[in-house]
C-alpha positions as CSV (number, residue, x, y, z in Angstrom):
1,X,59.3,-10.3,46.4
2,X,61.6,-9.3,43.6
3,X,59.7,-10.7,40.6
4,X,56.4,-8.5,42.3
5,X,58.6,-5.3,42.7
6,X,59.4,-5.8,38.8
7,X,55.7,-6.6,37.9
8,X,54.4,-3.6,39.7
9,X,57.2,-1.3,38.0
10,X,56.2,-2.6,34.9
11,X,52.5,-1.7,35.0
12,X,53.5,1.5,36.4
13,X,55.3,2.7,33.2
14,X,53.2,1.1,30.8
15,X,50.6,3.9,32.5
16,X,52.8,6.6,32.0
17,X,51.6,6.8,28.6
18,X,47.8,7.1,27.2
19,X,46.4,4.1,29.3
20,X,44.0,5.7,31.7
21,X,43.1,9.4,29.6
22,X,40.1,10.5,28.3
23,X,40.0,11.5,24.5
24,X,38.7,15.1,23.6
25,X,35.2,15.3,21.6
26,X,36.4,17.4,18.2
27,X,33.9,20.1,19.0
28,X,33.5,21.9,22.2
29,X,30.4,24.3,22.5
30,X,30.2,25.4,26.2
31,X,31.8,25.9,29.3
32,X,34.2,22.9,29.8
33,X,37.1,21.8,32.5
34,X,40.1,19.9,32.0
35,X,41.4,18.4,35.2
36,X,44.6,16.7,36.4
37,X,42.8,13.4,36.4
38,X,44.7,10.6,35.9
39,X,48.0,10.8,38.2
40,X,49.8,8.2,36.6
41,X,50.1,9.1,32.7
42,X,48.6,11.5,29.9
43,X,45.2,13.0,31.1
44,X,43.8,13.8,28.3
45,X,44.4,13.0,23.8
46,X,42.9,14.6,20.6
47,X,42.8,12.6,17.6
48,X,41.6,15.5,15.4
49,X,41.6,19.2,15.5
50,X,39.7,19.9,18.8
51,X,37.8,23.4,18.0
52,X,36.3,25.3,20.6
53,X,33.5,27.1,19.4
54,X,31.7,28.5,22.1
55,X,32.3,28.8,25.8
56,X,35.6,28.7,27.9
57,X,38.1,25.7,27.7
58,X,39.3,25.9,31.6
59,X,42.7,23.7,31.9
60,X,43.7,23.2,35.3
61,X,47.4,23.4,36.6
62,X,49.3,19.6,36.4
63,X,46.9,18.9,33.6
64,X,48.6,17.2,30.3
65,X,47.3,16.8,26.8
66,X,49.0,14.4,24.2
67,X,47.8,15.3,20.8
68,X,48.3,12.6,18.1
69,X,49.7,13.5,14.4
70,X,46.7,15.6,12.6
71,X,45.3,17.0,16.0
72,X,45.4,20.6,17.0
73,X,43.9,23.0,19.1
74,X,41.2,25.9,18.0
75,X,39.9,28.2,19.9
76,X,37.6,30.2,17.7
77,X,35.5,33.4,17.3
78,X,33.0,32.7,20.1
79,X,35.5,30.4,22.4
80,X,37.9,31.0,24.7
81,X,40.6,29.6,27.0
82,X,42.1,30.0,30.8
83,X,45.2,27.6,31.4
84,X,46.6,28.6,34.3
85,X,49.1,26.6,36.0
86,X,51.6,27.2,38.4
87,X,55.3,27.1,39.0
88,X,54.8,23.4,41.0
89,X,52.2,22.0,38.5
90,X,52.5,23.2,35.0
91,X,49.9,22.5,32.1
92,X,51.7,20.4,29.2
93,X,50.9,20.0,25.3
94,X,52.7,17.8,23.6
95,X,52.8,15.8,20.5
96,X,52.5,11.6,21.0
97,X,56.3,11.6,20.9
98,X,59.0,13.6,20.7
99,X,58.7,13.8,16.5
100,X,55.0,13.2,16.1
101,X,53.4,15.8,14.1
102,X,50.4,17.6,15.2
103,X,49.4,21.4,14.1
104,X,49.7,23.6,17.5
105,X,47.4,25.8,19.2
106,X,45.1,28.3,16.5
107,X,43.5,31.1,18.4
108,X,41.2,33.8,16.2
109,X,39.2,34.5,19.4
110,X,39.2,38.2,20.5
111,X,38.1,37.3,24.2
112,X,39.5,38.9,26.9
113,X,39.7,35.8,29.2
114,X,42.2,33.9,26.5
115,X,45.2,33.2,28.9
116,X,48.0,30.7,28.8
117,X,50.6,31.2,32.4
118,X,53.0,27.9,33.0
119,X,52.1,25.4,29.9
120,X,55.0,23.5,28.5
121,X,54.3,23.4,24.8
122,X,56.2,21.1,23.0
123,X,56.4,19.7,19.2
124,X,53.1,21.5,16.9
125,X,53.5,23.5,13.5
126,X,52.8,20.4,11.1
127,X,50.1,22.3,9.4
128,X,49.7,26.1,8.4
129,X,47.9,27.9,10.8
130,X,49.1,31.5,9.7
131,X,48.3,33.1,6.5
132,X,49.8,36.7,5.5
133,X,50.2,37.6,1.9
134,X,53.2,40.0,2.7
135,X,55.3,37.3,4.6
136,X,54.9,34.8,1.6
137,X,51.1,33.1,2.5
138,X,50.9,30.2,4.5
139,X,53.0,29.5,7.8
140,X,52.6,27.5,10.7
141,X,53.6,28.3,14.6
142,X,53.5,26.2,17.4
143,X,51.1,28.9,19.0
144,X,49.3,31.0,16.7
145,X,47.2,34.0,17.1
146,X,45.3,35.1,13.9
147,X,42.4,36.2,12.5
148,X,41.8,39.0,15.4
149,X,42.8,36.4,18.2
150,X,43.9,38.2,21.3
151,X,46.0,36.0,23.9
152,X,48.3,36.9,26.7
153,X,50.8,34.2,27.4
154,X,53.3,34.3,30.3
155,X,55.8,31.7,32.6
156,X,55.6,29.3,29.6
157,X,57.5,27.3,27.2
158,X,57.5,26.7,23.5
159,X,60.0,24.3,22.1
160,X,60.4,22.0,19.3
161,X,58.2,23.6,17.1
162,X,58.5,22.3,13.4
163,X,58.3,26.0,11.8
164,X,57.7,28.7,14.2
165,X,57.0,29.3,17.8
166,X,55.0,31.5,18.0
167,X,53.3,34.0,15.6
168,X,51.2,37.0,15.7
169,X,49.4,38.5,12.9
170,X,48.9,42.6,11.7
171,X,45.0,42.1,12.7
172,X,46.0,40.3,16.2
173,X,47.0,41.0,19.5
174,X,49.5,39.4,22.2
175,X,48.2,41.2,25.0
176,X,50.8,40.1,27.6
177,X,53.9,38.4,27.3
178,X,56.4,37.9,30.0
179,X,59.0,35.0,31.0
180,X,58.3,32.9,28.1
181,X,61.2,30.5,26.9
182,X,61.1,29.6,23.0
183,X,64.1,27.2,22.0
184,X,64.7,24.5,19.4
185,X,61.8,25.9,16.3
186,X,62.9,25.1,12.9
187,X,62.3,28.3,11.7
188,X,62.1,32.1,13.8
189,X,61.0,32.0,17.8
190,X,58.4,34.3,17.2
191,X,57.2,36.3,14.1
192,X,55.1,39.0,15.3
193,X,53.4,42.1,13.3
194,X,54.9,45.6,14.0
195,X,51.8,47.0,15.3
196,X,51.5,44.3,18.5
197,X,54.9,45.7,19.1
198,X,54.7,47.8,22.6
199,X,56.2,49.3,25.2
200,X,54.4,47.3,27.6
201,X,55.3,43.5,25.3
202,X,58.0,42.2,27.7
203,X,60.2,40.2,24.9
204,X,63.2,41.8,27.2
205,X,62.3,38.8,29.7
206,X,62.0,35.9,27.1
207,X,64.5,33.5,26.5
208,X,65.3,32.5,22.5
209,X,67.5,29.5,22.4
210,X,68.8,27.0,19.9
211,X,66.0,28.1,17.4
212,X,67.2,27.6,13.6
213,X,67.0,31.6,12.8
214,X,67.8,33.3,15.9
215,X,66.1,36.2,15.3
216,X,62.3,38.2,16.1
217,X,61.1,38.3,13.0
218,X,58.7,42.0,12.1
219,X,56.3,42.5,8.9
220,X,54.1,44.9,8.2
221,X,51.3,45.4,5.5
222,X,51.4,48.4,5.2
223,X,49.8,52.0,7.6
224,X,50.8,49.9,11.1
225,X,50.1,52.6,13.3
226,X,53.1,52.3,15.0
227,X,55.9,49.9,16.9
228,X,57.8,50.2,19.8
229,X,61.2,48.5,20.1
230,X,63.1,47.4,23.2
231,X,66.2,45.2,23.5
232,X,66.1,41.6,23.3
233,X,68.2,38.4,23.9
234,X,68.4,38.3,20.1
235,X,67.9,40.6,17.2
236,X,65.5,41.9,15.4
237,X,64.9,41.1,11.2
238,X,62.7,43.1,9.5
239,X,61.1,41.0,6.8
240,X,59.7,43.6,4.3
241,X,58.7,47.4,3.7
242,X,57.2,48.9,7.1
243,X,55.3,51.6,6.2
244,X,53.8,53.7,9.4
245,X,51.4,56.2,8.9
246,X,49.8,57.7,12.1
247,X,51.6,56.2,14.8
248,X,55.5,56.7,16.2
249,X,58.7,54.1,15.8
250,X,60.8,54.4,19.3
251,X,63.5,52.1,19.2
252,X,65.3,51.9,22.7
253,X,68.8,51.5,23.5
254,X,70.5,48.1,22.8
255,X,68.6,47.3,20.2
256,X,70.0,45.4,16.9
257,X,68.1,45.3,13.8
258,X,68.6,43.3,10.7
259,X,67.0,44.2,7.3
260,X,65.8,41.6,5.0
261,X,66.3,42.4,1.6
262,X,65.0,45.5,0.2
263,X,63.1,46.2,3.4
264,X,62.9,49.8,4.8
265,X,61.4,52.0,7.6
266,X,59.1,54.7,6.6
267,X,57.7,57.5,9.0
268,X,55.0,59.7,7.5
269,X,51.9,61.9,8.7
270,X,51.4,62.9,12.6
271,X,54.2,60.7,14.0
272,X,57.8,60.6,15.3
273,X,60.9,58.6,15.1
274,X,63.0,58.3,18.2
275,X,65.8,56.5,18.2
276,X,67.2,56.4,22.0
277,X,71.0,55.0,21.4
278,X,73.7,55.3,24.2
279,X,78.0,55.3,24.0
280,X,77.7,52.4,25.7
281,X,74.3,50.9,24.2
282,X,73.8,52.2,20.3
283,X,71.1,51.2,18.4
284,X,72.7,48.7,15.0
285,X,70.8,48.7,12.1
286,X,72.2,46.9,9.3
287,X,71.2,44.8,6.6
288,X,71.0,40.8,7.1
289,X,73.9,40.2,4.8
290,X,76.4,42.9,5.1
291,X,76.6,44.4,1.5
292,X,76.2,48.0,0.7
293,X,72.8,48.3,-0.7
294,X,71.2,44.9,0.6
295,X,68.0,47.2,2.0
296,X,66.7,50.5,1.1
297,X,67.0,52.5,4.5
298,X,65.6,54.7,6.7
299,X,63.0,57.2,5.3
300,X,61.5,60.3,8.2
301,X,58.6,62.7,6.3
302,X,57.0,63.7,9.7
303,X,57.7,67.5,11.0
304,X,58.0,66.5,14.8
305,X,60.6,67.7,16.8
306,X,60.9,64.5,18.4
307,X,62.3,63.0,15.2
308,X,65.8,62.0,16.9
309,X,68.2,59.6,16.1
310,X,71.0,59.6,19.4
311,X,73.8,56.9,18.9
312,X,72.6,55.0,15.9
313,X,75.0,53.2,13.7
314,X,73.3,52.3,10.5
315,X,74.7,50.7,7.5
316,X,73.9,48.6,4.1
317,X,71.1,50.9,2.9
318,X,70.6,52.7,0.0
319,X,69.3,49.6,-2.6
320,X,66.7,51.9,-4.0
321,X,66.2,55.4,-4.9
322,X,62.9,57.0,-2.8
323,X,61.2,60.3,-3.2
324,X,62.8,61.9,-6.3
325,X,66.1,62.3,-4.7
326,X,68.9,61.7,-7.2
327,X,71.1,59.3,-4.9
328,X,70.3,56.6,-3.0
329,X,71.1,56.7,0.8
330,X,70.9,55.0,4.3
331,X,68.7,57.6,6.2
332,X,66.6,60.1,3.9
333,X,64.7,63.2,5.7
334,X,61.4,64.6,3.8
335,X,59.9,63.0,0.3
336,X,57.3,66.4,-0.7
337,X,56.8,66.7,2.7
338,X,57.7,69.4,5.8
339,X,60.0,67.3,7.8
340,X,62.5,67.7,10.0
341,X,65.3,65.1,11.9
342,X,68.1,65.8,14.4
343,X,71.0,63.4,14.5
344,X,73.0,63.2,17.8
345,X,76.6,60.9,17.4
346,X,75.5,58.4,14.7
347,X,77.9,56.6,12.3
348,X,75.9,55.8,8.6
349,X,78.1,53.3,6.6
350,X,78.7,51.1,4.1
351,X,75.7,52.5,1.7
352,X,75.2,53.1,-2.1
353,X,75.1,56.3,-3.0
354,X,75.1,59.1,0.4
355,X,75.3,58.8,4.7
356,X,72.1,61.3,4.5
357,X,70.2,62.7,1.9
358,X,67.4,65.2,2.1
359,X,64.8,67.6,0.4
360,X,65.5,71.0,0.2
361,X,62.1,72.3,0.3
362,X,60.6,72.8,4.0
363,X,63.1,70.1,5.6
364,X,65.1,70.7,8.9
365,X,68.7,68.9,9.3
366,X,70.6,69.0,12.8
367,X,73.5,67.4,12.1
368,X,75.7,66.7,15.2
369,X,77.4,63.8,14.2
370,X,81.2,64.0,13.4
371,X,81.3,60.9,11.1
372,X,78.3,61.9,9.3
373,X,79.8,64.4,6.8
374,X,78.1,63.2,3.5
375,X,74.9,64.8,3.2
376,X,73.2,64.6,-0.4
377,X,70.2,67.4,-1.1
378,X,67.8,67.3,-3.9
């Protein structure tokens, strides 16, 4: 009895691996259902790049995928995907072990029915999957969404990712995103463009952990129509120079913001810039290495009223001169344009050259802030 109790153990781990699951064809073109079909190991492997090129990719709840080094997942123009699983039986993705390499989950499809709720996504980002010219080319995330992809991804996990975990691009959208833990990445948790930056993005209930740079890393390329900031587990870093032109920047209370070098904010045309501090909650901006002049600062050329800075303690700007002004400065109001800014309790430090600086031509200053009492004009 106790040599067939050990026998029958045996067979029963040795299934617990790929014995028993069906491999995925490369292509997919049509409707297609992944199933929790084999109850004692892997249901399903890819040995290559799996791209679904039409139809939906349906992957049921308790369903698991191993994908072997050089595999990925695609889901492409004309594709889509639904995996949905739930709290008791979640959907995993995961490399063949715990350092194989495979490249992650590529998503250019604009469908409304791409939806990912209670996968476990582990390992991914051997391969770039990511290009943007303003973030240095090529990158690779665990989960990408590129090329006009539009997912909304909620109740998951991404961890172990060998670069990123997940990244959205300027032409991209992450419709929904709520409850998602990213931990252990080699590189940021999530590197997202400023325009897919909402009010209604829940990062405020994700969990960053353990990831190699701990931060929620922002680019632009240039006329993002706008990004919305909320607080998070962990910073912000703003990676380069955000330009918006047409939209509004509200960043809410509790919100901490590192600028990467030489990086800036820039407000101009038919938008405002609301920064919503508290005494208890201000808004930080500062630059990633604390050294007066690491970034260039904060630039407002919008006439709004709403143009209001309450509780913001900024410092490290001022690495450039902008708009003709003869001094450098952490928050700069007006270039050639009618503007106007009203500062309420904020604290500007630690810059080259002045706290504030503006244009005397057609700009409005409200300065109630005590320890703001260097204002430049040119």
């Amino acid at each position: 009895m106790t040599v067939l109790a050990v026998t029958l153990s045996a067979c029963k781990e040795k299934n617990n691996g790929i014995l028993g699951a069906q491999k995925l064809d490369c292509t997919i073109s049509g409707n297609l259902t992944l199933t929790d079909r084999n109850p004692n190991g892997i249901d399903y492997y890819a040995e290559c790049d799996v791209e679904v090129i039409s139809g939906t990719l349906t992957i049921e709840p308790g369903t698991s995928i191993m994908f072997k080094s050089g595999s990925g997942l695609r889901i492409l123009q004309n594709g889509s995907i639904r995996a949905l699983g739930n709290s008791a039986n979640p959907i995993t993705m995961a490399g063949e072990t715990a350092l194989s390499p495979w490249y992650g989950i590529y998503i250019s499809s604009n469908s409304p029915l791409n939806e990912m709720s209670y996968c476990n996504i582990t390992g991914g980002a051997s391969q770039s999957n990511f290009y943007n010219y303003n973030i240095g080319g090529d990158k690779a995330a665990a989960v990408s969404i590129t090329d006009g992809g539009k997912l909304a991804l909620n109740n998951s996990t991404v961890s172990g990712s060998a670069s990123i975990g997940i990244a959205v691009n300027e032409n991209s959208q992450i419709t929904g995103l709520a409850n998602v833990t990213v931990s252990n990445c080699l590189s940021y948790p999530m590197l997202i463009a400023a325009n897919s930056l909402t009010n209604s993005l829940g990062l405020s209930t994700c969990s960053f952990t353990g990831n190699q740079i701990q931060r929620i890393a922002i680019f632009s390329n240039g006329g993002t129509s706008g990004m919305y900031l909320n607080a998070t587990q962990i910073p912000y870093l703003v990676l380069n120079m955000m330009y918006i032109s047409g939209g509004n920047i509200v960043i809410n209370q509790g919100v901490n913001i590192f600028m990467g070098a030489q990086s800036y904010m820039q407000l101009d045309n038919n938008g405002y810039f609301d920064i919503n501090g508290t005494l208890s909650q201000p808004v930080i901006i500062r630059g990633d290495v604390a050294t007066a002049g690491y970034w260039q600062g904060l630039i407002v050329n919008t006439n709004s009223p709403l143009n209001v800075f309450d509780y913001l303690q900024i410092s490290d700007g001022g690495s450039t001169i902008n708009c003709f002004a003869p001094d450098p400065s952490n928050i700069q109001v007006g270039c050639i344009n009618t503007a106007r800014l009203t500062l309420n309790n904020c604290s500007s430090t630690n810059q080259l050259g002045c706290q504030v600086s503006h244009y005397t031509g057609d700009v409005t200053l409200v300065n109630n802030s005590p320890d703001i009492t260097q204002v430049c004009t040119y």
